[in-house]
KEPA-733234 format. One line per 2 residues: number of its first residue (from 1); their letters; for each residue x, y, z of C-alpha. Coordinates in steps of 0.5 Angstrom, whole numbers, padded with zeros to 4 digits. Layout:
BEGIN
NUM	a	X:Y:Z  ...
This chain:
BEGIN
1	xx	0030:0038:0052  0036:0038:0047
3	xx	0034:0039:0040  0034:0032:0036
5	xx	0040:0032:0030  0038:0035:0023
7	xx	0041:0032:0016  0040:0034:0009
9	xx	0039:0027:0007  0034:0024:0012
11	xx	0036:0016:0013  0028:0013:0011
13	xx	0026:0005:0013  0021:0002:0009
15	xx	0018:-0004:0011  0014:-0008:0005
17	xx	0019:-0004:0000  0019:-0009:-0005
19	xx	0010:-0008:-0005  0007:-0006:-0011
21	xx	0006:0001:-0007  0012:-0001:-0003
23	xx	0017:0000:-0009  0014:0006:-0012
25	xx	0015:0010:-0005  0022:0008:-0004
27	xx	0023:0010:-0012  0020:0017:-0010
29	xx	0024:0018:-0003  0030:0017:-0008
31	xx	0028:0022:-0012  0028:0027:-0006
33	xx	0034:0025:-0004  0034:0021:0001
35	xx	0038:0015:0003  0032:0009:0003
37	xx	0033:0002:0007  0028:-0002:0004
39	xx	0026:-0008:0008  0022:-0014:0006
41	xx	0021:-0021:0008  0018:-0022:0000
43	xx	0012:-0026:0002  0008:-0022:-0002
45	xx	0014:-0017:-0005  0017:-0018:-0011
47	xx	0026:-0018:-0012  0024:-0015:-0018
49	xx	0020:-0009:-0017  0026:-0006:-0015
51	xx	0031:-0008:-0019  0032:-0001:-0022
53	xx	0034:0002:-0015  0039:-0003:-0014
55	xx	0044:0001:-0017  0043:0006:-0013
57	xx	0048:0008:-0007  0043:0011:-0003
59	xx	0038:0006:-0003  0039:-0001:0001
61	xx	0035:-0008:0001  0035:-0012:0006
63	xx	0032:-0018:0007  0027:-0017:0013
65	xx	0022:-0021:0017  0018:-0015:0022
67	xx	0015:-0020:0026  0022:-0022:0028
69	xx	0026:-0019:0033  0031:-0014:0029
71	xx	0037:-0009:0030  0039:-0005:0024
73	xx	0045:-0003:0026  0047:-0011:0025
75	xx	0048:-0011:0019  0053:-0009:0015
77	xx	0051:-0007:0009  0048:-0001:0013
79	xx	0054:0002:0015  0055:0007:0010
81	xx	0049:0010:0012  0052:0012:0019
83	xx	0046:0008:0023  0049:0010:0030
85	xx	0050:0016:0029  0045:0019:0024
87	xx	0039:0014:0027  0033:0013:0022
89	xx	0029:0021:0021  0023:0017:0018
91	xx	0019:0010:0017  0015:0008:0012
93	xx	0010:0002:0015  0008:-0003:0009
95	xx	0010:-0010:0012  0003:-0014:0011
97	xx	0002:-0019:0006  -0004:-0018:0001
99	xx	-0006:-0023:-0003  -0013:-0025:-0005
101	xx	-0013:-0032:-0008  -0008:-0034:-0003
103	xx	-0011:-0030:0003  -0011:-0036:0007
105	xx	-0004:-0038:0007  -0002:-0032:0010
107	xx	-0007:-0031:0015  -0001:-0032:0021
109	xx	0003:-0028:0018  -0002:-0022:0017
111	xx	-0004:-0023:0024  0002:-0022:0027
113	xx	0004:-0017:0022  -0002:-0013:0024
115	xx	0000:-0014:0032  0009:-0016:0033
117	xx	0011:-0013:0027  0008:-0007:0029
119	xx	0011:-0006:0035  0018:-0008:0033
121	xx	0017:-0002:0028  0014:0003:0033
123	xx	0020:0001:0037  0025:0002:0033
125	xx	0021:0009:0032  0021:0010:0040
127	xx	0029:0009:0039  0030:0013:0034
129	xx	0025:0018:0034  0023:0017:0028
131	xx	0017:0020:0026  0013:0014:0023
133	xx	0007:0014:0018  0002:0007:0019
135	xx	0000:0004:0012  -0008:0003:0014
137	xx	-0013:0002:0009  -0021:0002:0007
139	xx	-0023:-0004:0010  -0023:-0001:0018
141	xx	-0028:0002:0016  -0031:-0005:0014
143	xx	-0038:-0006:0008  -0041:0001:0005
145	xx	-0046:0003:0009  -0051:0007:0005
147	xx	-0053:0009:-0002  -0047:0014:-0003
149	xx	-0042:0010:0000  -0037:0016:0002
151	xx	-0034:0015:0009  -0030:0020:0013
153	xx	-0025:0020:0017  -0028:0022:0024
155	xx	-0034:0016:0022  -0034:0010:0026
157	xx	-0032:0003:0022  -0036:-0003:0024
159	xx	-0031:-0010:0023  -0034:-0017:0024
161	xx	-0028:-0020:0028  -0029:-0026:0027
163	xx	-0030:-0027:0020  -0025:-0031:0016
165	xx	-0021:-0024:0013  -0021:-0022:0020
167	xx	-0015:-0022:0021  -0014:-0017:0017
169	xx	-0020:-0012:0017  -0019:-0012:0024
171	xx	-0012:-0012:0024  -0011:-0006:0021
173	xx	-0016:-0003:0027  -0012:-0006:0033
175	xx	-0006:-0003:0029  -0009:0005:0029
177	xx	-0009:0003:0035  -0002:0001:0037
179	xx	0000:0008:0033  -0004:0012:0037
181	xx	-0002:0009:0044  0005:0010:0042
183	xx	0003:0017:0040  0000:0019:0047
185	xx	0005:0014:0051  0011:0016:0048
187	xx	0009:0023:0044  0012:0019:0038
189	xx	0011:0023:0032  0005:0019:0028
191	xx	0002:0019:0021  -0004:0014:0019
193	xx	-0006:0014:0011  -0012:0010:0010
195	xx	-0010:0007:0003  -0016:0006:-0001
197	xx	-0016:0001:-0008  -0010:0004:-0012
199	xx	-0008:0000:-0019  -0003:0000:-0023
201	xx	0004:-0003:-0026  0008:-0008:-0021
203	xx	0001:-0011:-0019  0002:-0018:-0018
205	xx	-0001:-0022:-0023  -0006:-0028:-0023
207	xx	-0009:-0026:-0015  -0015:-0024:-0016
209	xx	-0012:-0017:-0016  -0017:-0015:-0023
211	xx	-0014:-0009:-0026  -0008:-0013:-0028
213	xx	-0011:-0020:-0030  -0016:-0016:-0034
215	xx	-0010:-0013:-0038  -0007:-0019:-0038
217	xx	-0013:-0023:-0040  -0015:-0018:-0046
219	xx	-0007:-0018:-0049  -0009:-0025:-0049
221	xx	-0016:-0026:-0051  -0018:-0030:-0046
223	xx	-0024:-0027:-0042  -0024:-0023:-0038
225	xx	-0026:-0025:-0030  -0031:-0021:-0026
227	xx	-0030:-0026:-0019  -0034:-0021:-0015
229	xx	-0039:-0021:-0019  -0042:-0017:-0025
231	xx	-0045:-0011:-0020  -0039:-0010:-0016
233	xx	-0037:-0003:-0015  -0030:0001:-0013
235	xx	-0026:0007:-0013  -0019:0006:-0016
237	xx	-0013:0010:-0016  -0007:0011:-0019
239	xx	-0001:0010:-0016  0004:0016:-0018
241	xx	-0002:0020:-0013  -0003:0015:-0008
243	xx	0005:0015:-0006  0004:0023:-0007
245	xx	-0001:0024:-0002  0003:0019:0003
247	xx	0009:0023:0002  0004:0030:0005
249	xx	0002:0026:0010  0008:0024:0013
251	xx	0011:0032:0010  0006:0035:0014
253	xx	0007:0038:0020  0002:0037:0025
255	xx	-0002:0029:0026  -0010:0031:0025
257	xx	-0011:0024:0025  -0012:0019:0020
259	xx	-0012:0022:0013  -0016:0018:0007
261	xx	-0013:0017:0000  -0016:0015:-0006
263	xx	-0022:0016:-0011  -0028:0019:-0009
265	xx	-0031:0016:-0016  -0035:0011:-0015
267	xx	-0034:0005:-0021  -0037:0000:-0025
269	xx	-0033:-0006:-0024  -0036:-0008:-0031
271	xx	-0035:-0001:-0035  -0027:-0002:-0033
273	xx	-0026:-0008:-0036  -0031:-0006:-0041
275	xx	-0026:0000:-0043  -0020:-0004:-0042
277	xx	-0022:-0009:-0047  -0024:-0003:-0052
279	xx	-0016:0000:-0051  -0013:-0007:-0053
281	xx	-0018:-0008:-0058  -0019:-0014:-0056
283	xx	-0024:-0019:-0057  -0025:-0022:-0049
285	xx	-0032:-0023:-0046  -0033:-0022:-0039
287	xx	-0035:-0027:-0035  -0037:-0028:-0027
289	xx	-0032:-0032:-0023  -0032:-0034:-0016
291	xx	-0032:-0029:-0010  -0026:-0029:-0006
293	xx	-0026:-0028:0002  -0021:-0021:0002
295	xx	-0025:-0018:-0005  -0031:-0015:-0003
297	xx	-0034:-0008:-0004  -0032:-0002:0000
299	xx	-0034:0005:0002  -0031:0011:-0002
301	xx	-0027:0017:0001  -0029:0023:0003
303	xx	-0022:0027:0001  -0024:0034:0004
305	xx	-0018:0031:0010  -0013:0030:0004
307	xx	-0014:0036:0001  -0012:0040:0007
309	xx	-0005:0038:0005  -0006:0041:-0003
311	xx	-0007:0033:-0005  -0012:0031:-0010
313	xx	-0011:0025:-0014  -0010:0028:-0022
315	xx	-0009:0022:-0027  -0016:0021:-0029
317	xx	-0018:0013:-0030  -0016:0013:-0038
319	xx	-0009:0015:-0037  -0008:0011:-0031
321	xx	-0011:0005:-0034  -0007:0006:-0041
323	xx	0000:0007:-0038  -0001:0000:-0034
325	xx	-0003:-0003:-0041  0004:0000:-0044
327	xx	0007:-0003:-0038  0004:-0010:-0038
329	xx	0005:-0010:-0046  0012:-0009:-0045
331	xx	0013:-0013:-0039  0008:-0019:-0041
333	xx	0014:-0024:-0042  0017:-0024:-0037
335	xx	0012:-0023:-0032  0007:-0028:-0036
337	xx	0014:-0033:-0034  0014:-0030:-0027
């Protein structure tokens, strides 16, 4: 059997790359030296996550629905990167619309992002024989089911398929599913990173995403929004070490199966925003609000999978919230105008 090509600079497909996590993990590929396709339909993403790359000769944005039929080699602002005769080494897929005020609207379009769209991706994979690694996330393994709340990944998720955010608990189940029968049909080289709750700057704002609206909100003096409640609770990790543990994941040489990324530490959803008002020393009360569909209290990871790979995440809570607060303050004209 011939041995596939190696570059020194890998060609990297990220799909959902102009996402919150998206945007960071095309700026990581850059850094390491590749050449990233960053591909996006900006349902959820934003132009202005990447405006920083745009400039760079290794990185391309296209315009891109996954849920469509596509053929990168059509378009004309990849041939520099010498698609037919390089392929593609990696893809990175994110492509799946996450928003919790407007959950709704987007309920078609995640359900078939969480099934076309994922075949569209591991076909291009099988062509190119790309390894690919999957974007999957806490909710399969569906509500905590005892006091700790720590899940593995060798436990089984129970997930309600006809609840009205089933489209999306259940749609990252079927898409494991997709990627590991793309694994065991075609001996496609698979990664599956169960991404647990991650913050930091580029969240979007007045979502429902919490940790954003509440930095916002204590800038402003406005109060501060608890819509699941008083006693929700959470992990919370910040992004620099959840695009580093993706990026060992799909580094690392063997597929052990999924990999749970995120914090083990278990938070109080109130103390955060507690701590968030004392850091702006504002004067914001915290309120409840409502309860929206896809925000709800998940489980914890266990991390020993993660720490095999020599990952764990490093910034500790305060340093994470202080640097998004910085970016937020630096950002807040622009981003309250958005």
């Amino acid at each position: 059997m011939p041995q596939p090509l190696t570059f020194e600079n890998k060609n990297v497909l990220v799909t959902g790359g102009a996402g919150f996590i998206g945007s960071f993990l095309c700026e990581a590929l850059l850094k390491a030296g590749h050449r990233v396709i960053c591909a996006d339909n900006l349902a959820t993403g934003e132009t202005k996550n990447i405006e920083t790359l745009l400039q760079n000769q290794n990185f391309r944005f296209i315009r891109l629905d996954v849920n469509q039929p596509f053929d990168l080699e059509s378009f004309a602002e990849l041939a520099s990167f010498k698609i037919p005769f390089q392929g593609i080494q990696e893809i990175y897929h994110f492509a799946c619309p996450t928003s919790i005020k407007n959950f709704d609207q987007f309920k078609i379009q995640t359900l078939l992002s969480n099934s076309l769209g994922n075949y569209h991706v591991l076909e291009l994979a099988k062509k190119y024989r790309a390894r690919i690694l999957l974007s999957s996330s806490s909710v399969v393994y569906g509500t905590r089911k005892d006091k700790s709340g720590l899940v593995g990944e060798e436990e089984l998720g129970v997930v309600d398929q006809l609840t009205p955010r089933a489209c999306y608990d259940e749609g990252k189940r079927f898409s494991e599913t997709m990627f590991e029968t793309y694994r065991q049909v075609h001996s496609l080289e698979i990664r599956i990173a169960r991404i647990f709750r991650t913050f930091g700057p580029r969240m979007p704002l007045f979502d429902g995403q919490l940790i954003p609206d509440f930095v916002i909100n204590a800038l402003d003096g406005k109060d501060l929004v608890m819509y699941g409640g008083r006693g929700f609770r959470t992990s919370l990790c910040y992004i620099n070490d959840v695009i580093d543990g993706i990026m060992r994941i799909m580094a690392a040489p063997e597929y052990a199966g999924p990999v749970n990324l995120g914090s083990d530490v278990d938070l109080s959803l109130e103390d955060v925003a507690t701590k968030i008002i004392a850091m702006t020393s504002s004067t914001s009360k915290i309120v409840e609000g409502e309860n929206f569909v896809f925000l709800s209290e998940l489980a914890l990871p266990r991390i020993e999978r993660a720490k095999e790979l020599g990952w764990f995440p490093l910034v500790r809570l305060e340093d994470g919230l202080r640097q998004t607060i910085e970016y937020m303050k630096a950002n807040k004209i622009l981003l309250t105008n958005l």
